[in-house]
N, C-alpha and C positions, 0 to 999 in steps of 0.2 A: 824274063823281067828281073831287074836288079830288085835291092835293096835301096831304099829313098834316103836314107844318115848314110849308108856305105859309101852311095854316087854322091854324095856332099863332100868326101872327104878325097876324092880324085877327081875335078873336074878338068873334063876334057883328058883329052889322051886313048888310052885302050882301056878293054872294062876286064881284064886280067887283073886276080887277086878282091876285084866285089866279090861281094858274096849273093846265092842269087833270093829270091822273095822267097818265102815261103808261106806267107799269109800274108792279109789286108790289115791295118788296125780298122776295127769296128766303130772307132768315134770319127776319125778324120782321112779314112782311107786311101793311105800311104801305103805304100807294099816296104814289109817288114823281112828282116832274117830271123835267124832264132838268135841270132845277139844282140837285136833291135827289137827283139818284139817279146813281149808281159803279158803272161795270161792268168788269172788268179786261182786262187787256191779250191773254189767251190765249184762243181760239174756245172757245166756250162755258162762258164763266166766267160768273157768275151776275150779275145787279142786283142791288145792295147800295144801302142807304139810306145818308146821312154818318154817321149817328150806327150803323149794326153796321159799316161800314167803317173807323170808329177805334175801336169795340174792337176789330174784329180786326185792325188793325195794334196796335195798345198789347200786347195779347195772345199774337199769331202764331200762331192756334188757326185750324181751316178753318170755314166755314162749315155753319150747322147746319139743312136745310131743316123747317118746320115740318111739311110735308105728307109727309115724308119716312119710310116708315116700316123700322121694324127686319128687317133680313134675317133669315129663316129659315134657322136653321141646322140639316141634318138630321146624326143620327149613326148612319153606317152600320157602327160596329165591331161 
């Protein structure tokens, strides 16, 4: 598996000189290189692609996983 910004910048032709994935970003699950892909600075912060890493700094919103699904909330009154 490529890099999803690497295969943007050769399309078409032979895949010589991408670079290959090395993780998923965690918000929009794009397979990432280590030149394309942001992980932050606290233990177990997620891979971020550059491109959901500036909207969420532009933003300041947290990260939204795709696989992530909604908590059950029971109502015990």
């Amino acid at each position: 598996m490529y890099c999803f910004f690497c295969e943007k910048r050769h399309p078409g032709g032979t895949s010589y000189g991408i670079n290959t994935a090395h993780g998923i970003c965690k918000n929009c699950g794009v397979a990432v290189c280590v030149e394309h892909g942001l992980k932050g600075s606290q233990p177990g912060a997620p891979l971020l692609c550059v491109e959901c890493t500036k909207l969420l700094v532009t933003t300041d919103a947290e990260p939204i996983s795709i696989r992530k699904q909604p908590e059950a909330r029971l109502n015990l009154a």
